[in-house]
N, C-alpha and C positions, 0 to 999 in steps of 0.2 A: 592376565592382560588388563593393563588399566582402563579404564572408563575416560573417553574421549568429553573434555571439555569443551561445549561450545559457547560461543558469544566473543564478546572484546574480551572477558577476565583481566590478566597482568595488562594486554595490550593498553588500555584506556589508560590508568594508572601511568605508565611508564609515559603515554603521550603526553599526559598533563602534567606530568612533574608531578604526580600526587605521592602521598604516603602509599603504602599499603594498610589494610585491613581498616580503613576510614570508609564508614559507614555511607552510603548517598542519601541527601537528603530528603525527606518526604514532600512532594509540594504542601506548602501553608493554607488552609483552605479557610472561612468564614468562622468566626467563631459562634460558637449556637447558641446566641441570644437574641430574645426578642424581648421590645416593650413594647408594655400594652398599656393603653390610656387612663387604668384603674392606677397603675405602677410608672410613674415617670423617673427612668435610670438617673443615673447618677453621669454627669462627663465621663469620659473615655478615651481612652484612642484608639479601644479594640474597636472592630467592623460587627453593628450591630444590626438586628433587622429590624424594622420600620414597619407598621401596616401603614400600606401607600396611600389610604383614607383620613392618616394625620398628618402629610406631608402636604404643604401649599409652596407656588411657587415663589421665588426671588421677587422681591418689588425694585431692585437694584439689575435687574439683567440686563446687559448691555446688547444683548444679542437682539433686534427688531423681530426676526423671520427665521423657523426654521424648517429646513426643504424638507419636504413630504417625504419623498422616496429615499433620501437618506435615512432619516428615522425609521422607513420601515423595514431599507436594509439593517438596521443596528439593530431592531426588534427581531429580526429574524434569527441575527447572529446571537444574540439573548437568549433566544427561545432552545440555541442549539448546545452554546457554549457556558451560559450564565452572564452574569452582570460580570465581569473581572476586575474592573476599579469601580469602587463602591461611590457614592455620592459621598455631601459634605454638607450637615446639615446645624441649624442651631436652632436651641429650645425657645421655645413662646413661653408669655405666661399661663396663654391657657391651655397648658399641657398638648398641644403642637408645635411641627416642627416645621424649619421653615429651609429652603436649600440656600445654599451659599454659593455650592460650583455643583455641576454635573446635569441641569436640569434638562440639556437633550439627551442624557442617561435615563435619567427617572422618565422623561414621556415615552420614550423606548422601549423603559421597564412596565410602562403600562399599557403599550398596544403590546408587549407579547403575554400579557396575562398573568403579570405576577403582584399577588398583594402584600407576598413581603419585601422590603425594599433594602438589599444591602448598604450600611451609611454609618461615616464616623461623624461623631458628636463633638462641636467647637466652638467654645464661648465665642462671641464678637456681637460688638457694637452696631450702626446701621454704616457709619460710616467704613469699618471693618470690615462689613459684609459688601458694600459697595467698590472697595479696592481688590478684595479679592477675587471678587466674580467678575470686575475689568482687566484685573491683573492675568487670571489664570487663560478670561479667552484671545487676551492679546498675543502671551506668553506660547497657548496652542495654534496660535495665527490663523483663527478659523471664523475673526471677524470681517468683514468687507471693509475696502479704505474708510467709508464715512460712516460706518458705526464705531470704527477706530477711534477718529478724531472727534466726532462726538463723546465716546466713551473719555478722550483725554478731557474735554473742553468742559464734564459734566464732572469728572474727578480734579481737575483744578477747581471748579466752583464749589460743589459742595463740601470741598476738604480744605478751602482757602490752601492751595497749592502753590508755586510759583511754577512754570514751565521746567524751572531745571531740579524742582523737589520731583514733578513729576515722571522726567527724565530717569531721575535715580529710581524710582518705584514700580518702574517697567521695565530699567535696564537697557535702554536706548541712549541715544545721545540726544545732547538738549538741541543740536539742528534738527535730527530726525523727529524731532517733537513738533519743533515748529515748521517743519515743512507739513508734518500732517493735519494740524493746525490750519494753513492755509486754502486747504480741501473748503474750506467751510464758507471760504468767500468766495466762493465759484455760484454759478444761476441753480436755483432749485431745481430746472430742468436737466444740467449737465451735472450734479450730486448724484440724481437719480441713476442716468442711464452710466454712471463712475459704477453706483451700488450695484447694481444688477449686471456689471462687467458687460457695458458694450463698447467702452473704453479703457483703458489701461491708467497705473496711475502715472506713468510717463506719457500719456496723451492730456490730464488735467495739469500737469507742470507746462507743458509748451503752454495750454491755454489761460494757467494762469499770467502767463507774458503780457496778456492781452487786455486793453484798458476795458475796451466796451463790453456790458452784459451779451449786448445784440448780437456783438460780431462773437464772442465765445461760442452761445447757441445755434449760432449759422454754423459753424467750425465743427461744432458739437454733429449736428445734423448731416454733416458733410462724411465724418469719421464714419459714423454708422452706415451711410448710404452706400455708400462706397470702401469700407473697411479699409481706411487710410493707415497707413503706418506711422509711428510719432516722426519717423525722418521724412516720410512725403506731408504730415500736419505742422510740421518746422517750415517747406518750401513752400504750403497756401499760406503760412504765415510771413513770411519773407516778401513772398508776392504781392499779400494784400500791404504790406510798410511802406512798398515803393513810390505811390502817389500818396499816402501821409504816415509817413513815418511815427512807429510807437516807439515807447521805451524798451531796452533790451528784456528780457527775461530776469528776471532776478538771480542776481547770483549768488553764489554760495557764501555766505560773510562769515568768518573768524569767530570762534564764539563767543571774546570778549562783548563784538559788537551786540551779541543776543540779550548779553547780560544787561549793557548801558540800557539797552532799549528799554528790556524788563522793569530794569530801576527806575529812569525816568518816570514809565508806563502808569508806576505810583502813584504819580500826581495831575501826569496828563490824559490819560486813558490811552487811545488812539492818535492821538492827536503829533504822533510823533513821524516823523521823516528823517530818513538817513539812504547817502550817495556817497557811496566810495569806489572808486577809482581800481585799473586793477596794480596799479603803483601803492595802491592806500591811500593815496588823498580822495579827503572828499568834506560833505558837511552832513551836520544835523540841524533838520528844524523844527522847531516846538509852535503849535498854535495853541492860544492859552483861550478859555472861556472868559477872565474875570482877576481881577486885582486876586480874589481871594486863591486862585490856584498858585500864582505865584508866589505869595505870600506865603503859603504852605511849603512852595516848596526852598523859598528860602531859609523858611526856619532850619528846614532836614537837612542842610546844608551848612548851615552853622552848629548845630548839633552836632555834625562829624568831624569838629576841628578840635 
């Protein structure tokens, strides 16, 4: 009598369309190196371990605040499962290492008690390490709206970016850039209670409609009190236009318009206005400080002929 086979055997095989007699794979685990601060490795892109005493953090984090009790759920999960995606770190001169992404991994990895630190080693610059530790957490969407736009507003500044180089380097579109952008001219009071979600960011677009600082924070103050919804903070807004009428909400412009603007931007900063119509007509106007801005920007005009 033969010996009864248990398990899937052929079954698996035949489900997945596989070969037979093709081996299954072993999980891939950590490879077992460690550097130690007498010994500074060489680049890699194996997963090495780290003593967590030569790892400091990102001076480029984009992240402001990170919540307590998530961290201690991910230390927990640490303590049970392991680290599973290793950190991303690069070498200092004085034989430390510095993180580039993961760093609510590593504080994770060090409330559940571990000194060595799973981590691939990666040349970069500061400004390198600045795009990709904005990039990765925007990319995980685990920044708040106005560390977002801060994160764009600090990476067009210190990488001289344009809104639509920055566009291409997150992978958005160059509107979606400049709507989050616009977070940032909202009251320090109504940033705040944006960050700490006790508004939506479809409750600071209605109130970006709105001319007055004062009358925002009243709106702002109204949402929370009463947990208004953006379609009943559209009708306190409607309401209050009707004895003085403000200007519509902004609407969505074409992206050529984003570029003009951009371009202009060059020479005037802010100083630019544009009204278009939903036919397309409309105008642009430039306030200038000084013969010399003009001047400037005529030459860049003649220059492109």
């Amino acid at each position: 009598m033969s010996k009864t086979q248990h398990g899937l055997g052929k079954g698996l095989s035949a489900l997945l369309g596989g070969e037979e007699g093709i081996p299954v794979r072993r999980p891939v685990g950590y490879i077992n190196k460690t550097i130690v601060s007498e010994t500074p490795a060489p680049d890699t892109s194996d997963v090495l371990r780290i003593p967590a005493g030569l790892i400091d953090p990102n001076p480029f984090q984009p992240r402001m605040s990170f919540d307590e009790e998530a961290l201690n759920e991910l230390a927990e999960s640490i303590r049970t499962l392991g680290l599973i995606q290793p950190i991303t770190v690069r070498k200092k001169g004085d034989g430390r290492y510095q993180i580039i992404s993961g760093e609510r991994r590593f504080r994770a990895c060090t409330l559940a008690g571990m000194d060595m630190i799973p981590a691939y080693i990666h040349d970069a610059s500061d400004q390198g390490m600045l795009e990709m530790a904005i990039v990765e957490n925007i990319q995980r969407e685990n920044l708040d709206p106005i560390e977002v736009a801060l994160s764009f507003q600090r990476l067009m500044d210190e990488c001289s970016l344009t809104q639509e180089q920055m566009a291409d380097r997150v992978g958005k579109k160059r509107a979606s850039v400049a709507n989050q952008l616009r977070l940032l001219k909202l009251p320090a009071k109504v940033q705040h209670d944006l960050k700490v979600g006790l508004l939506s960011v479809g409750h600071a677009k209605v109130l970006l409609g709105v001319d007055n600082a004062e009358t925002q924070e009243y709106l702002c103050d109204l949402i929370v009190k009463n947990g208004l919804s953006v379609r009943q903070l559209e009708e306190k807004v409607r309401a209050l236009s009707k004895s003085a009428p403000s200007e519509k909400p902004p609407q969505e412009l074409p992206e050529m318009y984003y570029r003009v603007l951009e371009n202009i931007g060059r020479y005037f900063g802010d100083n630019i206005s544009l009204k278009r119509s939903d036919s397309g007509k409309g105008s642009i106007t430039i306030r200038f400080d000084s013969d010399g801005q003009m001047e400037n920007f005529l030459k860049a005009l003649e220059a492109q002929r």
